[in-house]
N, C-alpha and C positions, 0 to 999 in steps of 0.2 A: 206489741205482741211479745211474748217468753218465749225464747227458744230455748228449748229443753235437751236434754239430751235423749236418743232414741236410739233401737235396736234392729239392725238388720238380720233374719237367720241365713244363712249360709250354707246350711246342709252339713250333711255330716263327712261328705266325700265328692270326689269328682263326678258331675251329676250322668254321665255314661257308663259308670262303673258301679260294680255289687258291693257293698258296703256289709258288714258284723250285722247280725240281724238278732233283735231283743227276743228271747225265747226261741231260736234256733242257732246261734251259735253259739258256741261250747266259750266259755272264761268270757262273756259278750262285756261287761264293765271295762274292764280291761285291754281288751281289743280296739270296745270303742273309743276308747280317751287315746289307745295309740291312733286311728283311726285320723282323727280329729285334729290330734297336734300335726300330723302328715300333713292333713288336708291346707292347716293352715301355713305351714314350710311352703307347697306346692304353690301357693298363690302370692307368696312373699317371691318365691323364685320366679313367677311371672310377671308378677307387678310391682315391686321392689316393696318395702317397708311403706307402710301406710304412712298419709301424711299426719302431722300432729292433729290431736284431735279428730285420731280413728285409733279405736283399739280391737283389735283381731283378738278375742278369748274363745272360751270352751263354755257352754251353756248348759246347766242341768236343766232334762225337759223329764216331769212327769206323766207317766203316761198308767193305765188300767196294769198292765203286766209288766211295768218298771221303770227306773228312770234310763233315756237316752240321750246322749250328749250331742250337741250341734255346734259346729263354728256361730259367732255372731261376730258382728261387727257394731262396736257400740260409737256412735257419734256424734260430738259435742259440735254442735253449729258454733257456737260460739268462736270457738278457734278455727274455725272454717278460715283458711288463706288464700281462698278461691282454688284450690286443688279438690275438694274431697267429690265435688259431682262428679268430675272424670272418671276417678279414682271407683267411687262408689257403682258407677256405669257398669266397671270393669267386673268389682268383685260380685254383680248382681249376675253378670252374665257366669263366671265361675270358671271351673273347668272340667271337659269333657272326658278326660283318661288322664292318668296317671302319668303316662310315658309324655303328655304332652309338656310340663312343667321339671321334665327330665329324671322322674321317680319312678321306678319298678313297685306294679302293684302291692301293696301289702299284704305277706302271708298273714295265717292267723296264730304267731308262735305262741308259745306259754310265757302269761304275762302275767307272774304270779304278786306281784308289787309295785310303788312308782320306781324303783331301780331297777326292774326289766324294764318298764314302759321307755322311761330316760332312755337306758342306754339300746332300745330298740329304735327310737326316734332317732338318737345323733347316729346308729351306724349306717340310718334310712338316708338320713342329710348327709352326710359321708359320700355315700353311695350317689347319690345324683351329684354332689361336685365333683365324686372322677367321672362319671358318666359325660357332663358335658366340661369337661376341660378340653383345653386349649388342646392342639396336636402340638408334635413337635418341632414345625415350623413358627409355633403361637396363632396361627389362623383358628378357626374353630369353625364344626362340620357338624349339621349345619349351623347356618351364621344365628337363627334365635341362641344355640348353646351360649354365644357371650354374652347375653343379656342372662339368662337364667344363671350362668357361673356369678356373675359378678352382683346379681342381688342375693345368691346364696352366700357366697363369700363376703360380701357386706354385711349380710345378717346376722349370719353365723362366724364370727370371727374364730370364735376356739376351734371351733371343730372344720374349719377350713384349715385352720393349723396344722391339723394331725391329718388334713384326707389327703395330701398328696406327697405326705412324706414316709 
């Protein structure tokens, strides 16, 4: 048998939460791609960096009244290391809020280019690395916070550089 590679959808946000809606929200392309790359931050901060042979992107879905964007997870069995069912377990269950992955809901600011979308994303990821930082004993309140800091700061190397200086 050929094992191929496949696609998981993901949703376009944490599946508890209101999400950019196509034909009701105002700049909706925009929002959603900020929407989306969040989404995927959010579940890197839960479940650290996918293992090889998982890739987290952004999915153009067409639809009657436009296109919408959704996380996918695309999957090469082949490089499967014996990690990715876990892993895949995980990212199929998702997440339920925002604040559970240590990110404040996304407002819907003016995302007039990919250089608002950018730097509305790293100030988003910014934001959840001071939110779950260490205290200043180094303990961390609660204890999930050091799992979320430490795959966000793994992930995000640059911009943990600049979030707590």
């Amino acid at each position: 048998m050929n094992q191929q590679t496949y696609t998981i959808d993901l949703g376009g946000a944490p599946w508890g939460e209101d999400c950019a809606q196509i034909g009701h929200t105002p700049n909706f392309a925009n929002v959603n791609r900020a929407e989306v790359a969040l989404y995927r931050a959010a579940l890197i901060a839960l479940l650290g960096e996918p293992p090889e042979g998982i890739e987290l992107r952004s999915c153009a879905n067409r639809h009657d009244f436009g296109t919408y964007r959704t996380l996918e997870a695309l999957v090469d069995p082949v490089r499967d290391d014996g990690s990715h069912a876990a892993y895949i377990e995980q990212l199929e269950t998702g997440i339920e809020r925002w604040f559970h992955a240590g990110f404040a809901p996304p407002s819907a600011p003016q995302l007039e280019n990919a250089t608002a979308i950018a730097k509305f994303c790293t100030d988003a990821i910014r934001g959840a690395i001071n939110t779950t930082r260490p205290l200043p004993a180094g303990d961390f309140f609660p204890a999930e916070f050091q799992t979320l800091n430490g795959n966000l700061r793994a992930a995000f190397p640059d911009i943990a550089a600049t979030a707590l200086a």
